[in-house]
C-alpha positions in Angstrom: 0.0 0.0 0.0 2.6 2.3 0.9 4.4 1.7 -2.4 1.1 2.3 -4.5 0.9 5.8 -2.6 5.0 6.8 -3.4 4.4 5.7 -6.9 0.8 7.6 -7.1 2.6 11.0 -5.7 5.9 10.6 -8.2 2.7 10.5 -10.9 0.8 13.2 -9.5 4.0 15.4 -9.5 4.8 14.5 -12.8 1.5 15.5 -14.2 1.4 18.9 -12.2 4.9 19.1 -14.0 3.6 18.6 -17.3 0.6 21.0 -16.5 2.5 23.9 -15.4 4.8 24.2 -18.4 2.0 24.5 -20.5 0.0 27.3 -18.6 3.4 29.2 -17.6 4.5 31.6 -20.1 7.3 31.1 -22.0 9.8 34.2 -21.6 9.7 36.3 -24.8 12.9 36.4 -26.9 14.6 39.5 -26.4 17.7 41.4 -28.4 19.9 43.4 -26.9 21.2 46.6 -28.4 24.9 47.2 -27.2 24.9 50.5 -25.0 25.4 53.4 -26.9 25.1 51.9 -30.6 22.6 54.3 -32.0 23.0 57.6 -29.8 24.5 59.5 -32.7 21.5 57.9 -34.6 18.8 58.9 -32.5 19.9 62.3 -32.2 20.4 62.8 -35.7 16.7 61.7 -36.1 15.5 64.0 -33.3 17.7 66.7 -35.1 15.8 66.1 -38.6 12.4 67.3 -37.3 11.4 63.8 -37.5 8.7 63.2 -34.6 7.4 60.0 -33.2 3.8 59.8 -31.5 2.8 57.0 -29.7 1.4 56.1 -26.5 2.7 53.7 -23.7 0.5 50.9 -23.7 0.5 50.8 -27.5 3.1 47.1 -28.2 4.4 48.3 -31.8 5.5 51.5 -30.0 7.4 50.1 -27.5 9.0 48.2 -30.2 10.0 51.0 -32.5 11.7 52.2 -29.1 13.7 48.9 -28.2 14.8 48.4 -31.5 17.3 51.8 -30.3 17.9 50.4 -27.1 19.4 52.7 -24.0 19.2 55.7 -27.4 15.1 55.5 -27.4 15.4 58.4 -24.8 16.7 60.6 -27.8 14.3 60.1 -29.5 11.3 62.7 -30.5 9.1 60.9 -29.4 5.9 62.6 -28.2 2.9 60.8 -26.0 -0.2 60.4 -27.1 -2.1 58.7 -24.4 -3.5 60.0 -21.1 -2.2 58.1 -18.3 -5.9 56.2 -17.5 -5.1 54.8 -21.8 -8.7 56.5 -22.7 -7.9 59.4 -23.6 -6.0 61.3 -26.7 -3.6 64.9 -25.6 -4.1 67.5 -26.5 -1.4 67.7 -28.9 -2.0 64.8 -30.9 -5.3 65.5 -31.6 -4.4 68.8 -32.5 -1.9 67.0 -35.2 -4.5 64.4 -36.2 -2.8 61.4 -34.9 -5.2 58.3 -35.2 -2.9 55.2 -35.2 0.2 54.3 -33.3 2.9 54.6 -33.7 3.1 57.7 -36.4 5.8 59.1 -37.8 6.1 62.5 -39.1 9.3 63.1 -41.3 9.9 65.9 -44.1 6.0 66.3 -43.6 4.8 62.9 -44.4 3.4 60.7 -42.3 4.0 57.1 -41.7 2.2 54.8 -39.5 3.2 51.6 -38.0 6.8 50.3 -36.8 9.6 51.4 -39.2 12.6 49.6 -40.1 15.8 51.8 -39.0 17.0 51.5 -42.6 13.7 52.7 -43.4 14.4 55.6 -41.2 17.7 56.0 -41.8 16.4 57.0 -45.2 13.7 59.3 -44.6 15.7 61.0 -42.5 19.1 60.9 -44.1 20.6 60.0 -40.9 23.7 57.5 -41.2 22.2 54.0 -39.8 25.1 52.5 -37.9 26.4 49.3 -38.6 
């Protein structure tokens, strides 16, 4: 009897095992930028004119900014959201921001998360290698 019960908790365990890997999250894949690699770029983009609207709770924004690592602080990046997420500023309304993130470079607008080489472009800002 005892030996039915050991084997009977070695299963149980195994199955809560097995359960919990597939109900725990699996970490997301993350790149890291080295420290400092696209400072010069950044700048140069904030330098252009170019401005970035967003808002914080918006997932291709916070792309767009880890995609410059620690050099996403340069950026012009401008908020769109209140800080409940219902709400709009003032300024983006004002500029007609619907989607996020937008881009405004050379007066054109882009929407959506662009490539750095893409910005690197519309900006004519050397992209790093």
């Amino acid at each position: 009897m005892d030996q039915k019960l050991i084997i009977g908790g070695v299963v149980l365990l195994i199955v809560a095992a097995i359960g919990i890997s597939f109900i725990a999250p699996a970490e997301p894949a993350t790149t890291t930028v080295p420290a400092g690699k696209y400072t010069t770029f950044a700048q140069c983009i904030k330098d252009s004119g170019a401005t970035f609207f967003g808002a914080w709770w918006c997932p291709h924004c916070k792309e767009q900014k880890e995609m410059f690592g620690d050099a996403a602080t340069l950026l012009p990046y401008v908020e769109c959201s209140t800080t409940d997420g219902k709400g709009q500023t003032l300024v983006c309304i004002d500029n007609g921001i619907k989607n996020y993130p937008t881009w405004v470079i050379n007066g054109a607008t882009t929407t959506g998360t662009i490539p750095l080489a893409d910005l690197a472009t519309q900006t004519n800002c050397p992209l790093p290698e």
